[in-house]
C-alpha positions as CSV (number, residue, x, y, z in Angstrom):
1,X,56.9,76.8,92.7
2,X,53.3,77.4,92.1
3,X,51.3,75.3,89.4
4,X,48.3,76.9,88.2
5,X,45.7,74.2,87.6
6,X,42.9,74.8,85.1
7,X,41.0,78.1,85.3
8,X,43.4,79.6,87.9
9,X,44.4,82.7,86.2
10,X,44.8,84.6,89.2
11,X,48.1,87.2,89.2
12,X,50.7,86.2,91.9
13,X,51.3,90.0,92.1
14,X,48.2,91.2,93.5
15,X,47.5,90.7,97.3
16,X,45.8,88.0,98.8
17,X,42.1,87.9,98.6
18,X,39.4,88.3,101.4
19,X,39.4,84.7,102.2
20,X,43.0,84.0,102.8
21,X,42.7,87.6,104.7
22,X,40.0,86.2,107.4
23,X,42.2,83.3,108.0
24,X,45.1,85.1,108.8
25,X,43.1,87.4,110.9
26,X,41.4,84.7,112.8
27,X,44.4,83.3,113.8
28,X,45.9,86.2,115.3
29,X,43.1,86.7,116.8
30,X,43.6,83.1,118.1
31,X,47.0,83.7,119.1
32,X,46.4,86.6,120.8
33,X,43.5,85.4,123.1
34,X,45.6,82.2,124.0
35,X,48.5,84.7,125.2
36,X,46.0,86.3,127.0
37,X,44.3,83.7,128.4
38,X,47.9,82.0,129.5
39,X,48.6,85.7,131.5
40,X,47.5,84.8,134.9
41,X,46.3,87.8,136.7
42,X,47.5,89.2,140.3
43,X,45.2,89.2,143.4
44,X,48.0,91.4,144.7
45,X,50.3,94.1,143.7
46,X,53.3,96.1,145.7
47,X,55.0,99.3,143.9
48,X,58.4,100.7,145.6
49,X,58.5,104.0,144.9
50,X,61.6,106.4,144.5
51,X,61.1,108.1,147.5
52,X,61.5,104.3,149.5
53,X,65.0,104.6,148.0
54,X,66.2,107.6,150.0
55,X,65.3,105.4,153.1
56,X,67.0,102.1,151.5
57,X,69.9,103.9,150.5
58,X,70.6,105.2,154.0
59,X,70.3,101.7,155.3
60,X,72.1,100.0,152.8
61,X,75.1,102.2,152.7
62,X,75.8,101.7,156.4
63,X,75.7,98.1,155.6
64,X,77.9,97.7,152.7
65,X,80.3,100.5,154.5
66,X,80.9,97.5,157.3
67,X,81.3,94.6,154.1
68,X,83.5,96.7,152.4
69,X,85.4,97.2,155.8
70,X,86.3,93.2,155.7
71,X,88.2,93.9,152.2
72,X,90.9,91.7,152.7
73,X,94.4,92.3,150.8
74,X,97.0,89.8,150.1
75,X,100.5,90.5,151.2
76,X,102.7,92.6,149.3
77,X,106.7,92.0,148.5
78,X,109.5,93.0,145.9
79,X,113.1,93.9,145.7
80,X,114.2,96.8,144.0
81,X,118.2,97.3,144.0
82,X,119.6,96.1,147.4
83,X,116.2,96.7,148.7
84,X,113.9,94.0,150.1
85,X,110.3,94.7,151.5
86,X,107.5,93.4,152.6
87,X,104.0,94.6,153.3
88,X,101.6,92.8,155.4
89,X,98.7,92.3,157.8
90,X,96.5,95.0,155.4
91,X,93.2,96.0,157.4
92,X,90.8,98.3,156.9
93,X,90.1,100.8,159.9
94,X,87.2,103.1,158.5
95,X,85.2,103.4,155.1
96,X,83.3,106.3,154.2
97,X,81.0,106.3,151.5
98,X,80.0,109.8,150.4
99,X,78.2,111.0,147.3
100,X,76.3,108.6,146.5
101,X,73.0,108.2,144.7
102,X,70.3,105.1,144.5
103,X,67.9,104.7,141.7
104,X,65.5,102.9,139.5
105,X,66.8,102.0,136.2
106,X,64.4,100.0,133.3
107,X,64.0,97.5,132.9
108,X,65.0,95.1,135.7
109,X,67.8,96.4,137.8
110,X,68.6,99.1,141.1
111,X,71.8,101.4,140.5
112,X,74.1,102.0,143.6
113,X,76.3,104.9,142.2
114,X,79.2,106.3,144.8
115,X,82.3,109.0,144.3
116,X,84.8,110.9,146.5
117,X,84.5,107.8,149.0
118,X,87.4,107.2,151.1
119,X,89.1,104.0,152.7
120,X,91.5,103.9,155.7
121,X,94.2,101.2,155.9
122,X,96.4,99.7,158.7
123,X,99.5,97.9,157.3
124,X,103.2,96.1,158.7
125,X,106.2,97.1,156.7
126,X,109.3,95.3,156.7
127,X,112.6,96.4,155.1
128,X,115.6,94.5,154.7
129,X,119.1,96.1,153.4
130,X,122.2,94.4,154.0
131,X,122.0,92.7,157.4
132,X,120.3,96.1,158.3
133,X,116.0,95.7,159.1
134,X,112.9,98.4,159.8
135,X,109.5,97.1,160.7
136,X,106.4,98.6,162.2
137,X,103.0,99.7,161.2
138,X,102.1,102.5,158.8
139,X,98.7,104.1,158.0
140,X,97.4,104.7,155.0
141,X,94.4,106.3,153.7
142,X,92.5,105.6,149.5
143,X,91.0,108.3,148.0
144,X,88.6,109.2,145.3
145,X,87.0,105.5,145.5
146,X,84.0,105.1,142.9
147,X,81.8,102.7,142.5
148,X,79.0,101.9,140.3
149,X,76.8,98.9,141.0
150,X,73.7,97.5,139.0
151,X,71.4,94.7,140.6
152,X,69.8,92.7,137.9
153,X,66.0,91.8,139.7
154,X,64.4,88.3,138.4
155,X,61.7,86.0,139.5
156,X,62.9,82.8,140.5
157,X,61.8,79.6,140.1
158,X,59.8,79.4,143.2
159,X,58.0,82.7,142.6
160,X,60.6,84.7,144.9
161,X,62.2,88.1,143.7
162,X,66.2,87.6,143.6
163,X,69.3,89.5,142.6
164,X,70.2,87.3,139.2
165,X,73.5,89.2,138.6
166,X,75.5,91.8,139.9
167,X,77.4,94.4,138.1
168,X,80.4,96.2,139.1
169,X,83.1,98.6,138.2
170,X,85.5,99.8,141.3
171,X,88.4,102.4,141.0
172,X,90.3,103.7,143.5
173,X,92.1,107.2,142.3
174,X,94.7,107.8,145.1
175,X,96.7,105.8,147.9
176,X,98.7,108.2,150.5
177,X,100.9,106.2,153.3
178,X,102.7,108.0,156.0
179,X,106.3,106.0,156.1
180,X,108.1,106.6,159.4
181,X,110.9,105.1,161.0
182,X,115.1,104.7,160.5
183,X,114.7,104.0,156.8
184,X,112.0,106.9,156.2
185,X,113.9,108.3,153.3
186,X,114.1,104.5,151.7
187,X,110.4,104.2,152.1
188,X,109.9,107.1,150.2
189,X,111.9,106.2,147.3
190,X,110.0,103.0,147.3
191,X,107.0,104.4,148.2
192,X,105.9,104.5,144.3
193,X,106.5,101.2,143.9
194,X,104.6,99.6,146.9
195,X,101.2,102.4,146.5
196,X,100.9,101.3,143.1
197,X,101.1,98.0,143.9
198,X,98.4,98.2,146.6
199,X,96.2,100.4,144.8
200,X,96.1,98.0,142.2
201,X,95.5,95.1,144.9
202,X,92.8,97.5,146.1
203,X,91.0,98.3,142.9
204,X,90.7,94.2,142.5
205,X,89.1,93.4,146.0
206,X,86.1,96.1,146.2
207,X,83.6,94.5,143.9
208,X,84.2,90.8,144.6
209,X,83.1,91.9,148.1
210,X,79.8,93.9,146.4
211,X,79.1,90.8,144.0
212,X,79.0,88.9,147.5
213,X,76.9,90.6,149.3
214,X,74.2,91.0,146.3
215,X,73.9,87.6,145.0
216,X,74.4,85.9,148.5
217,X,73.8,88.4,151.6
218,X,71.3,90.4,149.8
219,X,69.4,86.9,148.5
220,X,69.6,85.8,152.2
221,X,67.4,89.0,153.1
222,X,65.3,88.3,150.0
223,X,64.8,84.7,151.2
224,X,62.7,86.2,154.5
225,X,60.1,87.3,152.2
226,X,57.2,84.7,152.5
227,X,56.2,83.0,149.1
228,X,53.9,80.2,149.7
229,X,53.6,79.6,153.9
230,X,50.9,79.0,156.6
231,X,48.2,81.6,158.2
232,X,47.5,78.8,160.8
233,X,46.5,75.4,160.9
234,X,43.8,75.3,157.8
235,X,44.8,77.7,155.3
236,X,48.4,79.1,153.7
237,X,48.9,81.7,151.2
238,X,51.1,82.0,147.9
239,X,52.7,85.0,147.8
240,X,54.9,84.2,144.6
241,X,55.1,86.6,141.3
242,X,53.3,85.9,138.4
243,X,56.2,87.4,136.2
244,X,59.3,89.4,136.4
245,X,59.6,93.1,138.3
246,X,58.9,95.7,136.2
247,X,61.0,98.9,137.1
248,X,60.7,102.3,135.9
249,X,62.6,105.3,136.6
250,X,60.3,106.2,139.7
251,X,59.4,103.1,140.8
252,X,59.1,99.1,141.0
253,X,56.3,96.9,140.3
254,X,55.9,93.6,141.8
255,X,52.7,91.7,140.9
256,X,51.7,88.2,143.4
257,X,49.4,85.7,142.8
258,X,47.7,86.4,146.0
259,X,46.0,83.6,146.7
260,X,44.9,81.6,149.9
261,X,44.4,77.6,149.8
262,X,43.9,74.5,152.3
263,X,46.4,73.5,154.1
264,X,44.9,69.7,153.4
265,X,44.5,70.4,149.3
266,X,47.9,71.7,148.8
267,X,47.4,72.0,145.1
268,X,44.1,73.7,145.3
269,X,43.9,77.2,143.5
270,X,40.3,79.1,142.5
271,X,40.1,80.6,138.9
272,X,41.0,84.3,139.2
273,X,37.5,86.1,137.2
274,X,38.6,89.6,139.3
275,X,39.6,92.7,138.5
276,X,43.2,93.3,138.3
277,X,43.9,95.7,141.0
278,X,46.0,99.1,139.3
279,X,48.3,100.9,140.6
280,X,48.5,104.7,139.8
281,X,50.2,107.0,142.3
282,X,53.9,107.6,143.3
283,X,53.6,110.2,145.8
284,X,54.3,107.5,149.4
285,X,56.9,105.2,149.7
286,X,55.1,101.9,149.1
287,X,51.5,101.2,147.6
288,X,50.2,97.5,148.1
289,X,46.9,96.9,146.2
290,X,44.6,93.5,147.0
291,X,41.4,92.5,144.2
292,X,38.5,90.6,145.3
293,X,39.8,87.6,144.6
294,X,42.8,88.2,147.4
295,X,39.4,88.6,149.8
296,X,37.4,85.5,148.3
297,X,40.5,82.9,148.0
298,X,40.3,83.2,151.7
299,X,37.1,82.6,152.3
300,X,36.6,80.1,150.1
301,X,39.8,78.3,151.5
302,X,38.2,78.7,155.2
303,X,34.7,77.0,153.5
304,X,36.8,74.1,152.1
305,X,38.5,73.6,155.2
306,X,35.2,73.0,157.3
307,X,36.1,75.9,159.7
308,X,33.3,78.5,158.9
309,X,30.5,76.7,161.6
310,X,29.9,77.1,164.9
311,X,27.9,75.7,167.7
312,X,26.7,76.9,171.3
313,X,25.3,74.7,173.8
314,X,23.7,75.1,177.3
315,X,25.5,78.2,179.2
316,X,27.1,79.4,175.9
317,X,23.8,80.4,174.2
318,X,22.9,83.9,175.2
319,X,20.1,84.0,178.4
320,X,18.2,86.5,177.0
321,X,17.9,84.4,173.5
322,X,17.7,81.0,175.3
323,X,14.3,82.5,177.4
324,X,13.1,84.0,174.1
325,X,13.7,81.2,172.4
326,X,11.6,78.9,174.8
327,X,8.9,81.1,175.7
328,X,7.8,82.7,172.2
329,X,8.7,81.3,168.7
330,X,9.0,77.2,170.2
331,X,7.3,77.7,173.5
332,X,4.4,75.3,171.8
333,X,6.9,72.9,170.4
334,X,9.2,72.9,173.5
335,X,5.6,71.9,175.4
336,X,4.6,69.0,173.5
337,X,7.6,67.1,174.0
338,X,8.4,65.2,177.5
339,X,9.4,66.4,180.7
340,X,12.7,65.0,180.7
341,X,13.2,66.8,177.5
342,X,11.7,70.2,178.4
343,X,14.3,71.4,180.7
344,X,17.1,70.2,178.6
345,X,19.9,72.5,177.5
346,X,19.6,74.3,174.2
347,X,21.8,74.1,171.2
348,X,22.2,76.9,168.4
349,X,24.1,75.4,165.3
350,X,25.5,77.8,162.4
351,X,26.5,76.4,159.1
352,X,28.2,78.8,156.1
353,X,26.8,76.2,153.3
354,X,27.9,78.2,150.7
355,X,31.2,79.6,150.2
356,X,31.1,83.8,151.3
357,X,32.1,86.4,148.5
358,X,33.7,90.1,149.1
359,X,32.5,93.0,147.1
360,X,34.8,95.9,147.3
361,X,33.3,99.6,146.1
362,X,34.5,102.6,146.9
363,X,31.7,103.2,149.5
364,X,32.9,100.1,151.2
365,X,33.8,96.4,151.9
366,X,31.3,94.2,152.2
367,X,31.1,90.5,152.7
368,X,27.9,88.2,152.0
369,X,27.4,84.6,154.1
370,X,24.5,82.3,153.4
371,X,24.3,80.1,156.8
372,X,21.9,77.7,158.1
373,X,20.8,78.0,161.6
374,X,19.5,74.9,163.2
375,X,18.0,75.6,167.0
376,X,17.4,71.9,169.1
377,X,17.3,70.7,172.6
378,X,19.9,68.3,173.8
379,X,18.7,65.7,176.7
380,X,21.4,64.5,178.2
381,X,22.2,61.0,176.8
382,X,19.5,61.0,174.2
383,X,19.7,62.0,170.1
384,X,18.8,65.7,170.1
385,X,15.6,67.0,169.6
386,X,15.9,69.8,166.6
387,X,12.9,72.5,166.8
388,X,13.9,74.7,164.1
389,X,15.7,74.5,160.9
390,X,16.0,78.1,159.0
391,X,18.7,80.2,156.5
392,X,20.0,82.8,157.5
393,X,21.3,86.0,154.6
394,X,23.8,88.6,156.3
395,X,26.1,91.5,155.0
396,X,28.9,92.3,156.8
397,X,31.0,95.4,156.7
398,X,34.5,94.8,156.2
399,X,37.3,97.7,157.4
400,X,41.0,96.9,156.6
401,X,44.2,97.9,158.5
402,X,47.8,97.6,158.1
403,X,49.9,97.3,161.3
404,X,53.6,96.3,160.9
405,X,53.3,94.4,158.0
406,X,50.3,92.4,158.8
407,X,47.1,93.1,156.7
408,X,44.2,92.8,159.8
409,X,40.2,92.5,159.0
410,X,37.7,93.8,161.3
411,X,34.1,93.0,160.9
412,X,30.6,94.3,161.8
413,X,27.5,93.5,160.9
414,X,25.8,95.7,158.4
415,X,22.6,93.4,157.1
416,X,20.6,90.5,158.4
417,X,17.6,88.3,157.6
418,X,16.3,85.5,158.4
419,X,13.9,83.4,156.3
420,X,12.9,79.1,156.9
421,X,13.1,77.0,153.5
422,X,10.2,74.9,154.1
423,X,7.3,77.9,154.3
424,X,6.4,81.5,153.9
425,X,4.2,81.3,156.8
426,X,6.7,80.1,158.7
427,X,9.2,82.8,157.8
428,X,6.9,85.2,159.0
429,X,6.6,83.7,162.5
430,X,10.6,84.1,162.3
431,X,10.6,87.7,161.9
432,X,10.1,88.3,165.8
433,X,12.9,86.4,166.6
434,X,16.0,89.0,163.4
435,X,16.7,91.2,166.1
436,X,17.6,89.1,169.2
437,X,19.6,86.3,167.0
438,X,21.3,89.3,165.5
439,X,21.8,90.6,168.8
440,X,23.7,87.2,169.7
441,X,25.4,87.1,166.7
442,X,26.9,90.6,167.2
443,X,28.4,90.1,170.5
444,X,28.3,86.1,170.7
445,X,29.5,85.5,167.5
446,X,31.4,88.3,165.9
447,X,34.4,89.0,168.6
448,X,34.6,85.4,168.0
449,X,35.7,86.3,164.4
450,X,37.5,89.6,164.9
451,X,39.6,87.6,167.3
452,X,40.7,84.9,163.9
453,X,41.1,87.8,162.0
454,X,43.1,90.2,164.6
455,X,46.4,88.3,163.9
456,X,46.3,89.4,160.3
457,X,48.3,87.9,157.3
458,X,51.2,89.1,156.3
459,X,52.5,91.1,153.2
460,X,55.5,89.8,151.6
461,X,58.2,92.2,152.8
462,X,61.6,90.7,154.2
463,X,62.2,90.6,157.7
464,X,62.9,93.5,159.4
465,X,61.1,96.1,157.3
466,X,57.4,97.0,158.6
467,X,54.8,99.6,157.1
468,X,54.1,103.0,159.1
469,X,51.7,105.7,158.0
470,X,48.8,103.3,156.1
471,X,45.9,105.1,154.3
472,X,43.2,102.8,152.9
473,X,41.7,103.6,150.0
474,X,38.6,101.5,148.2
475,X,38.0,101.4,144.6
476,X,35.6,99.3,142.2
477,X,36.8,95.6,142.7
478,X,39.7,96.2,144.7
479,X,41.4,98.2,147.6
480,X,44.8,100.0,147.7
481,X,46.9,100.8,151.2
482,X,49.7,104.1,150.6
483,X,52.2,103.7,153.3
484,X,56.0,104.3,154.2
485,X,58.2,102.0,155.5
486,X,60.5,101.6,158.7
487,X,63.0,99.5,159.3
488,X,61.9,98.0,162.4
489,X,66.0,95.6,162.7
490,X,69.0,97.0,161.5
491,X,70.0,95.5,157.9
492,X,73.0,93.9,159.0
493,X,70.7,92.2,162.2
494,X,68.8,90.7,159.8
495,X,71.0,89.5,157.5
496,X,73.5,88.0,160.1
497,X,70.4,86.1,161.2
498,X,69.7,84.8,158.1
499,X,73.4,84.8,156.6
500,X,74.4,81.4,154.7
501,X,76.6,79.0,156.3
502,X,79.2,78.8,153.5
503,X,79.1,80.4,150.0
504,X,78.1,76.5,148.9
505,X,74.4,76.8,151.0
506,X,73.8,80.1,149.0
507,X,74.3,78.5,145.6
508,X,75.7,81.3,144.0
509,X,79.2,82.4,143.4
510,X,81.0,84.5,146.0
511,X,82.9,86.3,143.4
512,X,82.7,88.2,139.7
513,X,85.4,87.0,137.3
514,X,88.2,89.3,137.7
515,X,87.1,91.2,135.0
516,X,84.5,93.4,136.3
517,X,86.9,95.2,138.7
518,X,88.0,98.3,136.7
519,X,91.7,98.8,137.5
């Protein structure tokens, strides 16, 4: 309880004053910018849209038809009067899924929703009355099968998207065998007794099978999906969400770090200060958006790794530059040094020495280098003799393109100066020599590049799946590619490639509790 002290006569009742106000509102304040600040942003984004689902379902009906197909039934047996029987060896000859529908469903899962399916079934029956017996095979065929499947979508703790759980609810409405044979007449008076029983056997088998191919065979196919892996030798990628998907009725969100590294400073990562790429339009199958920041990781990784120099010596240097060279701009310096030196083979060094950015507007990608170009003659077994030291300031163009599912760079020069760091005079004497280094550049140096940057990186999509159709579109700090998909290898290729050993490798449970089967 409160104790007033001396000349506190202020009224419990009324509301707090202005001060106590402030606070409050400065903390929240507080609060909020630390949740903000905690909320790492994407460099990449991927939306699935509703109309990927018509191609997904196709694909992933024919797959579940052939799981469903390895239903397995246990023996049946009973008595009823004099009558024994036995009903064996179930297998499934066809499944026909029909009627069914695939969509998006807030705020985490993909419903699978099928009716008027069908089933056919291969069975031996065995009858004993008396010391009399009837055996043989019958056909049989379940009707009005319905099922209604949810996959519950999670990030995982590596950063890869999952199937956390896997709901279920199975009926079967009908079971018709075709009994044959000496005891026909038998078999239809126990004909009651042995459909129910399998149709209740039935019911119970069809979503243990769908529970194991969500949470494990589906997971295997998830498991293709690169999160953090090598582009080549210096540099890797993470690929692995920043937070849960985020599904809609029309589509899925999937937000990536995006980020390149070192292969040599494995815990490396730049501070993301880019915009977050957006995502607005449903209309194509897939939309994959990169920021900046995707663009600049790269680079930067490439900077930290030592791999953005180059040097050409002797035959490698252009003719035309290597004559230019010596006979204009260091004609008088090649002169005053000895003859031994004079005729030896010239050396053009190129140094990044600060690490390259990417500006993305909707006129274009551009990427700006700062390089040092050092030009010096190299006597055979002697230190090199350097002529020239200068920095050299170029734009290039940047044009992206999505092939399969690999995201490939081409480059081109767009601007290029030259300029020495010891004088302005001397800057001016390099002004003859822009266009023939840029010359060499362009076809020395840039196929050179193009070449690294051919093979692409690629987009996290599982194995099997590739993009078709791509339309790349620039906006103000980040670019977005609208494409369909194609699935390049069957889904059951895949998977069998990739399918655990044994229900202990996958870590998951093979089956629901009994439960979720609705009988």
């Amino acid at each position: 309880r409160r104790v007033e002290g001396p000349g506190d006569s202020r009224d419990p009742t009324l509301p707090p004053g202005p001060l106590v106000m402030a606070r409050f509102a400065a903390l929240f304040l507080a609060l909020l910018a630390g949740a903000q600040a905690d909320a790492e942003i994407p460099g990449c984004k991927i939306r699935i849209t509703s109309k990927a689902l018509e191609l997904l379902k196709q694909e992933g009906l024919r797959f579940l038809e052939q799981e469903l197909e390895t239903v397995t039934i246990p023996d049946l047996g009973g008595r009823e009067g004099h009558f024994y029987y036995n009903i064996s060896e179930v297998t499934v000859t066809e499944m026909q899924l029909t009627s069914s529908e695939l969509h998006f469903q807030p705020e985490q899962e993909l419903v699978l929703q099928t009716s008027n399916s069908s089933l056919g079934l291969r069975f031996r029956r065995q009858l004993r009355y008396w010391i009399f017996y009837d055996g043989g095979y019958i056909n049989a065929s379940a009707q009005g099968i319905s099922i209604h499947t949810a996959l519950q979508l999670s990030r995982d703790p590596t950063g890869r998207v999952k199937v956390a759980n896997v709901s279920c609810q199975a009926s079967v409405s009908k079971l018709y065998a075709a009994f044959e044979g000496t005891f026909k007449i038998v078999y239809q008076f126990l004909s009651t007794f042995v459909t129910s029983g399998m149709h209740f056997l039935l019911n119970q088998q069809i979503c243990p099978v769908i529970h194991h191919a969500g949470m494990v065979l589906l997971n295997s196919l998830l498991d293709t999906v690169p999160v953090r892996s090598s582009v080549d030798k210096l540099v890797g990628i993470d690929y692995s969400l920043v937070k849960d998907p985020v599904v809609s009725s029309s589509y899925m969100d999937m937000e990536f770090r995006g980020a390149f590294f070192p292969l040599a400073q494995g815990n490396w990562s730049l501070p993301n200060r880019a915009v977050e790429p957006q995502l607005q339009e449903e209309e194509r199958m897939v939309y994959v958006a990169f920021s900046e920041f995707f663009f600049d990781s790269a680079l930067e990784s490439y900077f930290q790794a030592g791999a953005l120099q180059l040097s050409l010596v002797g035959d490698k240097v252009p003719k035309d530059l290597d004559m230019l060279l010596r006979a204009s701009y260091f004609g008088s310096i090649v002169l005053l040094q000895s003859p031994a030196v004079i005729d030896s083979p010239l050396k053009l060094e190129l140094r990044v020495v600060a690490p390259p950015y990417c500006t993305i507007k909707p006129s274009g990608t551009t990427v700006s280098v700062t390089a040092s170009v050092t030009v010096a003659l190299v006597p055979p077994n002697q230190p090199e003799v350097q002529l020239s030291s200068m920095i050299m300031d170029a734009r290039l163009s940047a044009k992206m393109a999505l092939q399969g599912k690999a995201l490939r760079i081409f480059i081109d020069f767009r601007e290029f100066r030259i300029y020495s760091n010891q004088s302005a005079l001397e800057s001016l004497a390099l002004i003859p020599l822009q266009a023939p280094l840029k010359t060499m550049l362009q076809f020395g140096v840039m196929p050179l590049l193009n070449e690294r940057t051919r093979r692409g990186v690629q987009i996290p999509l599982p194995e099997g799946m590739d993009f078709v159709r791509e339309v790349v579109t620039n906006h103000a700090g980040f670019l977005t590619i609208a494409a369909d998909l194609h699935f390049a290898k069957g889904l059951r290729e895949v998977i069998e490639k990739n399918r655990p050993a044994n229900n202990m490798d996958s870590g998951v449970p093979s089956a629901p509790p009994p439960s979720t089967a609705a009988v």
